[in-house]
N, C-alpha and C positions, 0 to 999 in steps of 0.2 A: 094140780100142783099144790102140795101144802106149803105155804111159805107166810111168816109172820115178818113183823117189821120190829127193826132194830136200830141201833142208831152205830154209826160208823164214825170213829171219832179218828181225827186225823192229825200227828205232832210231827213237827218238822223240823229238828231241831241240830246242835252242834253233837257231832258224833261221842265228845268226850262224855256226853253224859248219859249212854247208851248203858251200861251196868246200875249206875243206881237206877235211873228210869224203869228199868227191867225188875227191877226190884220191888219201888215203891208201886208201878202198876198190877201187878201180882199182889203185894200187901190189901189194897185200894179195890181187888176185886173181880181184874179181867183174866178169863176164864183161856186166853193166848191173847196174840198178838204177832205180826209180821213187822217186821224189820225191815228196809232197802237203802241201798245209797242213792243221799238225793246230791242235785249241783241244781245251780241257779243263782239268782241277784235278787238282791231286795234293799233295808231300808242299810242293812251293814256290809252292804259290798257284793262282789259276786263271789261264789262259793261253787268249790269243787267236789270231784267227789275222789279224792285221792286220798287215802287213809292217812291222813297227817291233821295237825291241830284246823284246817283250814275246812275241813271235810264236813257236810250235814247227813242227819238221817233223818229216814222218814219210818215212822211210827204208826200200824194202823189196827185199830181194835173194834172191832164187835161183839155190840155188847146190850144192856139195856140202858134205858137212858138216865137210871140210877147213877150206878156205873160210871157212864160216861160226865155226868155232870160230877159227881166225887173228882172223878182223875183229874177234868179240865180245872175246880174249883185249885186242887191241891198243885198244880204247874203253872197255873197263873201267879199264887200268892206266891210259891215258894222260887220260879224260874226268871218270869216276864222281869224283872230288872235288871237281871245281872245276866242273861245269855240270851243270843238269837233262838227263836221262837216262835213257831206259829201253831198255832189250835185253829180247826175246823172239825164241824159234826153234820153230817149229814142223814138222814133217814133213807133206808137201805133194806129190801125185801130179800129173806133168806131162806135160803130150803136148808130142812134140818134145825128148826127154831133152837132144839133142846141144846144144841153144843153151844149157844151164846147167850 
């Protein structure tokens, strides 16, 4: 099995900001990325997944860990005060190294 490691960056955030995010993560680098609706509770309430202002998404990218440290540096400075938010990276063994 050829499979190299990557790092699997994970954003969990309010659905409204699903366009520019798609944007600035493409500008920033990442080669795709999956989209899903998330529901859940945290530090601002519990959160559904019903397409309305209330609604989060989850964001997940592989990539190298260039990459992934650029996105997370540029959604911390520019997101973490003014919207819910969560980043996680993990390291993640992939087949097909070359598409990420």
């Amino acid at each position: 099995m050829n499979s190299s490691t990557r790092k699997l960056l994970t954003i969990i955030t309010e659905s409204a900001l699903e366009r520019i995010l798609v944007e600035e993560i493409e500008r920033l680098g990442a080669h795709g990325f999956t989209i899903t609706d998330a529901r859940g509770k945290g530090s601002r309430g519990p959160r559904n997944a019903a397409w309305d202002e209330s609604s989060n998404i989850r964001i997940e990218i592989l990539c190298d860990a260039e990459i992934a440290d650029a996105i997370a540096r540029h959604l911390r400075a520019r997101y973490y005060d003014d919207y819910g938010m969560v980043l996680f990276v993990n390291d993640v063994s992939v087949l097909r190294p070359e598409k990420f």
